[in-house]
C-alpha positions in Angstrom: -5.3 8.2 4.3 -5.2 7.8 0.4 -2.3 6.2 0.2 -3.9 3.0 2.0 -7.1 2.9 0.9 -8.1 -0.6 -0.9 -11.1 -0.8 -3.6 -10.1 -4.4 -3.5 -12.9 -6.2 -0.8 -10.8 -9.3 -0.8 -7.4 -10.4 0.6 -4.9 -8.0 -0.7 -1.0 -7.2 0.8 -1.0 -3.0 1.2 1.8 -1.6 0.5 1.8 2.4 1.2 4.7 5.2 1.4 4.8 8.0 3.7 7.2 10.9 5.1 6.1 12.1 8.2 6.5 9.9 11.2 2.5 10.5 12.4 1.4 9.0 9.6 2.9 5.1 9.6 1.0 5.6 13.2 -2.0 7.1 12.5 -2.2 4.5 9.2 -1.5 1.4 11.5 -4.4 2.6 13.5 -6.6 2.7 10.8 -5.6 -0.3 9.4 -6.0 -2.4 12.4 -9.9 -0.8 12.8 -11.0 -2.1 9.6 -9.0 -5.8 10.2 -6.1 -5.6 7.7 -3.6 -7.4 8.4 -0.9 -7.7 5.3 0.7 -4.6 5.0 4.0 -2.9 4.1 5.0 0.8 4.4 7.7 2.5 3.0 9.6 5.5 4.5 10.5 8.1 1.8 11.8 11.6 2.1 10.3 14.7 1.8 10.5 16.2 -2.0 12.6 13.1 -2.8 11.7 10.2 -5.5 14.9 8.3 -3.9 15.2 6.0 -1.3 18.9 6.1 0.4 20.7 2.5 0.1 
């Protein structure tokens, strides 16, 4: 849950990665409890610095 927390009280666009499927879920849900609404997630691959085209 790191990867989206905000020190930032004010508006502010999110923008997390993740690998394993659960955790764009289980972040959505998180998200959605404390009313953020701008967000973007980025799927990535495990050991990988990449992203595939």
């Amino acid at each position: 849950m790191e990867s989206i927390w905000r020190p930032y009280a004010g508006d502010a666009h999110i923008i997390a990665g993740f690998v394993h499927p659960p955790t764009e879920a289980m972040s959505q849900v998180a998200l959605e409890l404390i009313e953020v609404k701008k967000y973007t997630f980025v799927k990535g691959l495990e050991g990988s610095c990449d992203l595939p085209r």
